[in-house]
Steps between C-alpha positions, in 0.01 A plus 500: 500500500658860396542776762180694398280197545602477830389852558145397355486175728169594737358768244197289363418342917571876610238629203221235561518579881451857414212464249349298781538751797359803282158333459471425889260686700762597777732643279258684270343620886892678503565758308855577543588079472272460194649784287838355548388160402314648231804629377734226569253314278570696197836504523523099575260535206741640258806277642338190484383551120888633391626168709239262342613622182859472586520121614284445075793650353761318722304206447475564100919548462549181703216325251670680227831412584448130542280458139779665362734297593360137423238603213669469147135618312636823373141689537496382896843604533388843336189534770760443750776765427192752436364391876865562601569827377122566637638439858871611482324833367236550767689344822718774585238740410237353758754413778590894560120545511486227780767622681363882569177329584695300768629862617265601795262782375520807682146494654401848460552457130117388406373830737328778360714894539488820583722677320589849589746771288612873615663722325847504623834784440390765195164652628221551229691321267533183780124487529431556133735164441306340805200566277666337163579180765134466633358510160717234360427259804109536447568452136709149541208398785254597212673240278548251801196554590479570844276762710707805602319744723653850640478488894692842556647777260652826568526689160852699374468862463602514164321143459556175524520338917699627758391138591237259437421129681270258254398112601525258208288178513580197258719173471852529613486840563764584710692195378507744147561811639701475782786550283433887445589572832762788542612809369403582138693762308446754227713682279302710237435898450194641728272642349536840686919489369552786247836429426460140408763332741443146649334450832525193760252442719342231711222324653469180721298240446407264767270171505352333762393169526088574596392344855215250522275566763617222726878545423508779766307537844294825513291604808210665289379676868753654492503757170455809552278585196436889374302611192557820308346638143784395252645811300500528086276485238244273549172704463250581819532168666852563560420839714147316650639160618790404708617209330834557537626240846818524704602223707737526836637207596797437787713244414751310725842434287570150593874524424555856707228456726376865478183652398432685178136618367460451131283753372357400170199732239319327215294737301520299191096444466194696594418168660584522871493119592720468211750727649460346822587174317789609292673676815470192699697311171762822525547436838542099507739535229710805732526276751547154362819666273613667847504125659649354192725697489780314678395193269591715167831602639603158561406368135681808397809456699505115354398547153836508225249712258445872583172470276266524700642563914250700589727816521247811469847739459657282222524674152401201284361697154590788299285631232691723250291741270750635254632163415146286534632247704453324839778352689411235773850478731458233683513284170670764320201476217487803293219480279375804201153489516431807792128619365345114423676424851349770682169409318510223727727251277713385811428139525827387314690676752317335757565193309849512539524620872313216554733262290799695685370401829417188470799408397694639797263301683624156285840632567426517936301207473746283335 
């Protein structure tokens, strides 16, 4: 038996034992232990299809190999070589597959995000770029499509967002965009230069992995809740009707022990109970990334790749106007398509952060 099959020894017993638990009452009766089944299911899913298929083709060269040794009908012997190059061709192929399915998967990867950008150094121009970013994430969740909704936004001057939070619902949503996490730069002329010289500026882009309700304990008796008439355009119900909530909440750090009150406003609907509802997501997701946090420095401090560490300060993209082109640096991928990309063309990029880090993680594994 090769090394990988050894690996797979207990995958279909651990798979049938799962698909079994998941339609028990007790288990369905818990939440938290039947969305991690659920989940273990469809990854055992995928691994135990990929394996099936890898002992055919092991078994098909062996066949192969053996008719074409003691068959002397030419058109058999043909069958066989075909069969052979079949396997030799696919093997290698399918066993790299296997292998990152053997790697652990990070288990907030499947989790919904919030993802929230502010305009960083270069004022108007900052929040103008912060702008350009937000639009191209709702159009690539557009094309993924996944729900984004805006939670909080504070507009830029000149436009654009000093800084704007949005939730994104799908498959594998923070899995995806995890990756854009960090500082992203921009080097183009504002639009209020007269002289035409080059600007830099920033803005940082952070995503969090979204909190289900019972991955953090809330006391609910314990918000303060205030309402208020949200600001803006918005027509007479906006001046009548105090949609608008803000939630108080005092939080005990579990790692320093102290006391902080998160204060948290959702004015995103007219709909208060919707607010209500959204600002309890906000905070969940505050406070389960505070108590994680400890857990993402570790994986950082361990992981070979710097693609994805979970370092808010790290510069990781530049986008250059004058000469079209992006430049990812933790791959060191420069690609010339700037306007299609900031259309929301960024899955290839994606694509190979993903490839990137996944090998790293073949690299620590092995």
């Amino acid at each position: 038996m090769n090394d990988l099959l050894k690996r797979l020894d207990g995958v279909d017993e651990r798979f049938e034992e799962v698909s079994t638990l998941i339609t028990d009452p007790a288990v369905i009766a818990d939440m938290k232990r039947y969305v991690a089944l659920t989940k273990e299911y469809k990854d055992l899913e995928k691994l135990t299809q990929a394996m099936r298929r890898y002992r055919t083709l092991l078994g098909n060269l062996a066949e192969a190999k053996v008719l074409l040794e003691t068959e002397r009908d030419e058109d058999i012997r043909a069958l066989a070589r075909e069969q052979i190059d079949e396997a030799t061709s696919a093997i290698p192929t399918l066993e790299e597959e296997i292998k990152i399915m053997l790697i652990p998967a990070d288990p907030e990867d499947s989790k919904n995000a919030i993802v929230e950008i502010r305009g960083g150094t270069g004022g108007d121009e900052a929040a103008l770029f912060a702008g350009d970013l937000f639009k191209m994430y709702a159009k690539y969740c557009e094309t993924k499509g996944w729900d984004l909704a805006v939670t909080s936004v504070s507009e830029g001057t000149a436009g654009g967002f000093k800084e704007i939070v949005f939730a994104v619902s799908g498959t594998d949503v923070y899995g995806t965009l995890k990756y854009e996490s960090g500082v992203h730069r921009v080097q183009r002329v504002p639009a209020t230069e007269t002289q035409g010289r080059v600007h830099t500026s920033a803005a940082t882009v952070a995503v969090l992995p979204e909190a289900e309700e019972f991955d953090v304990e809330i006391n609910e008796g314990e918000i303060k809740w205030d309402t208020f008439r949200s600001g803006g355009a918005g027509g007479q119900n906006v001046n009548k009707v105090e949609s608008g909530v803000r939630l108080r909440y005092n939080w005990k750090n579990p790692i320093t022990g102290t006391v902080e009150e998160i204060l948290i406003e959702c004015t995103e609907t007219r709909d208060q109970p919707k607010n209500k509802e959204r600002a309890l997501s906000r905070l969940r997701t505050f406070i389960y990334d505070r108590e994680h946090q400890k857990y993402v420095d570790d994986i950082a401090s361990r992981r070979k790749s710097l693609v994805s560490t979970g370092d808010r300060s790290a510069k990781i993209r530049t986008y250059n106007f004058p000469q079209g082109r992006i430049t990812d640096h933790r791959i060191n991928l420069t690609i010339y398509n700037l306007p299609a990309f900031l259309g929301g063309d960024i899955q290839e990029v994606i694509d190979k952060l993903t490839i990137a880090e996944n090998a790293a993680k073949l690299a620590a594994a092995e």
